[in-house]
C-alpha positions in Angstrom: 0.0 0.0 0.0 1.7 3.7 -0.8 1.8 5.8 2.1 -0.6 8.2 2.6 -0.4 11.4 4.6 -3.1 11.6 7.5 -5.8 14.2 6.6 -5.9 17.5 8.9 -9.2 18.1 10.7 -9.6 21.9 11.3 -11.6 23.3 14.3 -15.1 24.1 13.9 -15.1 27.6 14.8 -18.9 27.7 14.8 -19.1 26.3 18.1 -18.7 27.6 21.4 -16.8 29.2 22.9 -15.0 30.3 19.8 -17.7 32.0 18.1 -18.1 34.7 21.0 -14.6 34.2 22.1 -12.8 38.0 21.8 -10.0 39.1 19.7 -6.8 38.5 20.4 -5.1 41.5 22.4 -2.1 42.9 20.5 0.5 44.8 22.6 3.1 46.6 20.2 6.8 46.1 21.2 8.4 49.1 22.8 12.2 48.2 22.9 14.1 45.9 20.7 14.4 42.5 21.8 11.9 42.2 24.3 8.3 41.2 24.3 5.6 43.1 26.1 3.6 41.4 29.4 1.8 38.6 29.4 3.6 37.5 26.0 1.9 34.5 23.9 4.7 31.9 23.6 3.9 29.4 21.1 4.5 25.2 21.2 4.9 23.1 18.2 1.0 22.4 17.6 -1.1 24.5 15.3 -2.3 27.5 16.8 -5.2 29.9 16.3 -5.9 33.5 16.9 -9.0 35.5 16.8 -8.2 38.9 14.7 -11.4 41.0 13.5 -13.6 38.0 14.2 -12.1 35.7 11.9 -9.7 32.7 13.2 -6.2 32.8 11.8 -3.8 29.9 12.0 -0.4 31.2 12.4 1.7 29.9 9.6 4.2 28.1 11.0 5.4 27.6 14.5 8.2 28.0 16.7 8.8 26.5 20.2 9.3 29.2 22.4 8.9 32.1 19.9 5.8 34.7 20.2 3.2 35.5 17.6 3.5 38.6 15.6 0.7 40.3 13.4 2.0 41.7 10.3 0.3 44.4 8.1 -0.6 42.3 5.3 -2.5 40.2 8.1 -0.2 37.1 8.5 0.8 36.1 11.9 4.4 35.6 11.7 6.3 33.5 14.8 9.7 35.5 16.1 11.9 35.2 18.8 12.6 37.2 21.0 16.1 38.9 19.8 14.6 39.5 16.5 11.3 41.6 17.9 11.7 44.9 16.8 9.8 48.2 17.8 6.7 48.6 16.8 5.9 45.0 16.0 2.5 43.5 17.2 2.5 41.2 19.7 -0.3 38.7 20.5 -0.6 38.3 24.4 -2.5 35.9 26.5 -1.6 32.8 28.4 -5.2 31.0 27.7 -5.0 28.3 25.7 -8.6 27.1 25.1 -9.8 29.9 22.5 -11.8 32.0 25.3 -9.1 35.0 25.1 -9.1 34.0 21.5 -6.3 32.0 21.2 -6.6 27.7 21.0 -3.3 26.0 20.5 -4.7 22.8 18.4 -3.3 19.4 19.1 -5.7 17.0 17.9 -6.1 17.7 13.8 -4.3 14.9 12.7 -5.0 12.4 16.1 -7.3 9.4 15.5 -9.2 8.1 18.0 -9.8 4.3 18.2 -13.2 3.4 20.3 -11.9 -0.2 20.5 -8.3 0.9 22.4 -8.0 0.1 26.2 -7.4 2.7 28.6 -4.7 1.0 30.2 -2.0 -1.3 28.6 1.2 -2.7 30.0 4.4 -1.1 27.9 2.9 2.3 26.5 5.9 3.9 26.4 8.8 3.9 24.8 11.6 1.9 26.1 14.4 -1.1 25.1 11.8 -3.6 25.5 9.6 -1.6 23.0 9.1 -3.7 19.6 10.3 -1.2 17.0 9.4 -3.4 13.6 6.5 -1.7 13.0 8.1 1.9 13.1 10.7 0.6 11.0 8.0 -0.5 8.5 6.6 3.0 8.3 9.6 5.0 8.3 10.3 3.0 5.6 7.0 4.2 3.7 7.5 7.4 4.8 11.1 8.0 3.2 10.2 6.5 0.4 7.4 8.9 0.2 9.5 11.9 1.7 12.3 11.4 -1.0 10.0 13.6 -3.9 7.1 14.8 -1.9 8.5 15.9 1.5 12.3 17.4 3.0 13.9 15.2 5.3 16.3 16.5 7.5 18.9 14.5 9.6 20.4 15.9 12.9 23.9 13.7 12.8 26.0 13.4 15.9 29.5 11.7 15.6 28.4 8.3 16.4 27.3 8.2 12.9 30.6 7.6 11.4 32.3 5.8 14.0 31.4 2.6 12.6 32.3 1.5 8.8 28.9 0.0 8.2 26.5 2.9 9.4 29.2 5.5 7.6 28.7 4.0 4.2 25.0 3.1 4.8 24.1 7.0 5.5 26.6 7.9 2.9 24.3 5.9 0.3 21.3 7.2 1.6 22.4 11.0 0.9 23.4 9.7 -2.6 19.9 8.1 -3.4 18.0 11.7 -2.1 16.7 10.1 1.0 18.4 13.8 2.6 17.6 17.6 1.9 19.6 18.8 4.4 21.9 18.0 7.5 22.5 19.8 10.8 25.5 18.7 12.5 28.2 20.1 14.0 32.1 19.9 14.3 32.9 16.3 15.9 30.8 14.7 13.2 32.4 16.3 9.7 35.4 15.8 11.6 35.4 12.3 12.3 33.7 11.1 9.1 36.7 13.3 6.6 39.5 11.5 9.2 38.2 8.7 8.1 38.1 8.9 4.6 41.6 9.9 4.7 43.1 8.0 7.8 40.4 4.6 7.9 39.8 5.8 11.6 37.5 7.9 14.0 38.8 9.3 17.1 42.0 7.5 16.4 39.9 3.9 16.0 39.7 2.1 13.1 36.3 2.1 11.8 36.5 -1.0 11.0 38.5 -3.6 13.3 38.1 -0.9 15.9 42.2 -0.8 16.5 44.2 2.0 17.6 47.3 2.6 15.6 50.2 4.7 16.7 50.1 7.7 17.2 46.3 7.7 15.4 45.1 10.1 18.3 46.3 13.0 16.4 44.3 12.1 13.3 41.8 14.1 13.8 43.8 16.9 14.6 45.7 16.3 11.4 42.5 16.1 9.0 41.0 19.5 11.0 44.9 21.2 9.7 44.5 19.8 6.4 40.8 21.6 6.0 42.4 24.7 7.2 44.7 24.8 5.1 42.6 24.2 2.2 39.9 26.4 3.0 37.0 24.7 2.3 35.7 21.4 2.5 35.4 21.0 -1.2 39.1 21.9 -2.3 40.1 19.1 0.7 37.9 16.7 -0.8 39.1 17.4 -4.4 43.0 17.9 -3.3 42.7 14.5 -0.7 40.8 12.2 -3.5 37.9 11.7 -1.0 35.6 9.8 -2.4 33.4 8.4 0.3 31.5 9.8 3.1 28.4 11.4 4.7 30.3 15.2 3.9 31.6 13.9 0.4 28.0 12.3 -0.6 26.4 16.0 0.8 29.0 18.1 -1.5 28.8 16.0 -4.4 25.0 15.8 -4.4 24.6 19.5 -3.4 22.9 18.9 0.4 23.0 21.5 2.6 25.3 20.7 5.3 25.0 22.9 8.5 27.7 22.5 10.8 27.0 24.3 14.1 29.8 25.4 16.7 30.2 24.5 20.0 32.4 25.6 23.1 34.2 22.8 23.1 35.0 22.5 19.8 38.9 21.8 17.9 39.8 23.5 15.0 37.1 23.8 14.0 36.3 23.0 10.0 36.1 26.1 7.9 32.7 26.1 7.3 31.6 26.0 11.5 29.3 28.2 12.5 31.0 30.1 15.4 28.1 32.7 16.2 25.6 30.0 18.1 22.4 32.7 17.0 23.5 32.8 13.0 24.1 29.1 13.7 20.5 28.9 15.0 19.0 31.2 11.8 20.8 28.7 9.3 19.2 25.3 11.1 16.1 27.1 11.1 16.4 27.6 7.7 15.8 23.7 7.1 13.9 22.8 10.3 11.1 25.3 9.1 11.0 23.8 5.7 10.8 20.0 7.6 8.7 17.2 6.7 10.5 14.7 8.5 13.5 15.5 10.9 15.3 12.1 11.9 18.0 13.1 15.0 20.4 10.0 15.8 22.8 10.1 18.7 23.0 13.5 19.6 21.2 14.9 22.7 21.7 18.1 22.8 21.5 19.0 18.8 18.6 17.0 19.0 17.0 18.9 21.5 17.9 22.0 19.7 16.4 20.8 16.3 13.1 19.4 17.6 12.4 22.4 19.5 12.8 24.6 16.2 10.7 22.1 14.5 7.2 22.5 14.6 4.5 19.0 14.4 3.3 20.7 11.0 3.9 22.7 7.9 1.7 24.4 5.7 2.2 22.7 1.9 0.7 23.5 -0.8 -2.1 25.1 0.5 -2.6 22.2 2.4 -1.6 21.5 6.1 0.4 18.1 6.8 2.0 16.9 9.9 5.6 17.0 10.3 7.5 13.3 11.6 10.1 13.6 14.2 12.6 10.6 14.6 14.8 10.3 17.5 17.1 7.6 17.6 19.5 6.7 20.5 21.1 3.6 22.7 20.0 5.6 25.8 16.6 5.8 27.1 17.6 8.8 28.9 18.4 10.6 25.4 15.3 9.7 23.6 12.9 11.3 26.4 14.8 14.2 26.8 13.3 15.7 23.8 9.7 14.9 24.7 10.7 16.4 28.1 11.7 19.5 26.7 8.2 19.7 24.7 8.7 17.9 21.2 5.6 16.0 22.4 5.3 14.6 18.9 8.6 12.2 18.3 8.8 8.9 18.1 11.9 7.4 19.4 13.4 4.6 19.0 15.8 2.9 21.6 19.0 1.3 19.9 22.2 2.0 18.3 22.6 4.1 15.0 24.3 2.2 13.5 21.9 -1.2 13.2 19.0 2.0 12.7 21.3 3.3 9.7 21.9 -0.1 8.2 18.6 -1.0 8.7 17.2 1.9 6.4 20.0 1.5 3.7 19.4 -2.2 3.4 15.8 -1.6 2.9 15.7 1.5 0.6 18.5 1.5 -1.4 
């Protein structure tokens, strides 16, 4: 059966208590940077606000960011650091449309009749049986490839391992990636081992340590340096293999965001974290399907940029977050921090990346 996107069941604003609910108070922003009192701040669900009497579904959201009415009546989502004077800010910390906003989390939820209210192993864990997810991520990237824009949130872990290095590589190379947020440690690791067979000093491979290979790294990071770009190392090294080569070669937009702690780095790190931030949310707000592997705090970073839909051709569809990790304790962390709409799967990337190669290319 082809995969089918869930349909989107809007509110019926005919009912009560939206139909006397008020408009939405604006408050207009008096110095740069900071939102007025009793600020709106958005989630990642649809949300709805009541301007001269009409309902209007802001047109993308934001985690965190607050709603903004522009004058050709669109509802724009900005952080904070960008609000500038003047701009109209929604405010309001009801939720249930009676101040006349409703934040919507049910338009693409089905609810089974037949389901038991309780059930042993509801959530998410290492005894979970992940075959069916597998199945359907499977449908959906397959789907996602010419319909949708996946975007993969890469920690190092990726390309620690010869297996899951070459199976993402492939993946990248048969368009099963639009874009890739990553940072330092990752493009790193998978150029030192294109040109040194190791990761952190370890052999991909056999896992060995040869001499002196703890300064591989180091030695690739030079190298980049040196050349200036990633492309002119590629093409004056002979890469030809790899999750950065496969992006270059097949024009993917690799984002590669800098941290504190961070070697080097690469030429093309982002050092500023907010123009870091404007470049991932560049991609994130363009998202049908954001698949995070092994990388807790990027992860959390992505999924709360990401909202759980996107308007499409004037049609609304939901967006698919994927998080992937060994630890429980990883996986949760992002519905803890509000990405309520993830599914996560417990186990290592690299049987998860080998997995999806194996079965789509």
């Amino acid at each position: 059966m082809a995969f089918q996107l869930p349909s989107y069941k809007h509110p019926d604003f005919e009912q009560e208590p939206f139909r006397s609910a008020p408009n939405a108070q604006i408050v207009v922003v008096e110095k740069e940077g900071v939102a007025p009192q009793n600020y709106h701040g958005l989630s990642i669900y649809p949300e709805y606000f009541k301007l001269n009497g009409e309902w209007i579904l802001a047109s993308e959201s934001r985690m965190d960011g607050v709603p903004v009415l522009r004058t050709d009546g669109t509802i724009q989502v900005v952080e904070f650091r960008n609000l500038q004077v003047s701009d109209q800010v929604i405010v309001g910390r009801t939720e249930d449309g009676h101040e006349g906003i409703y934040v919507y989390a049910n338009g693409f939820r089905s609810h089974d009749p037949n389901s038991d209210l309780f059930a042993f192993r509801s959530g998410r864990s290492r005894e979970t049986a992940y075959s069916k997810d597998y199945n359907e991520l499977y449908e959906l990237l397959n789907y996602e490839r010419d319909n949708g824009y996946i975007v993969w949130v890469l920690g190092p872990a990726v390309v620690f391992d010869y297996d899951s290095r070459q199976a993402l590589s492939a993946l990248i190379s048969e368009g099963y990636a639009h874009a890739i947020l990553a940072g330092n440690a990752m493009a790193t690791h998978d150029l030192e081992a294109a040109l040194f067979g190791t990761a952190l000093g370890q052999n991909t491979y056999n896992q060995q340590s040869p001499p002196n290979a703890h300064y591989h790294h180091l030695d690739l990071i030079n190298k980049a340096r040196e050349a200036g770009s990633l492309k002119t190392l590629i093409e004056k090294e002979s890469i030809q293999d790899g999750i950065v080569y496969s992006s270059i070669k097949n024009k993917v937009p690799l984002i590669l965001a800098g941290s504190i702690r961070d070697d080097g780095p690469l030429p093309p790190v982002i050092p500023d974290v907010y123009q870091a931030q404007d470049e991932m949310r560049k991609h994130t707000r363009k998202a049908t399907t954001l698949i995070c592997l092994a990388t807790q705090l990027h992860t959390i970073a992505a999924g709360n940029m990401t909202p759980s839909y996107i308007q499409k051709n004037g049609t609304i569809r939901p967006v698919y977050i994927y998080c992937i990790d060994i630890a429980e304790f990883a996986v949760n962390k992002l519905r803890d921090r509000g990405s309520l709409e993830v599914t996560t799967l417990v186990t290592n990337v690299q049987d998860f990346l080998v997995h999806l190669k194996n079965n789509l290319v």
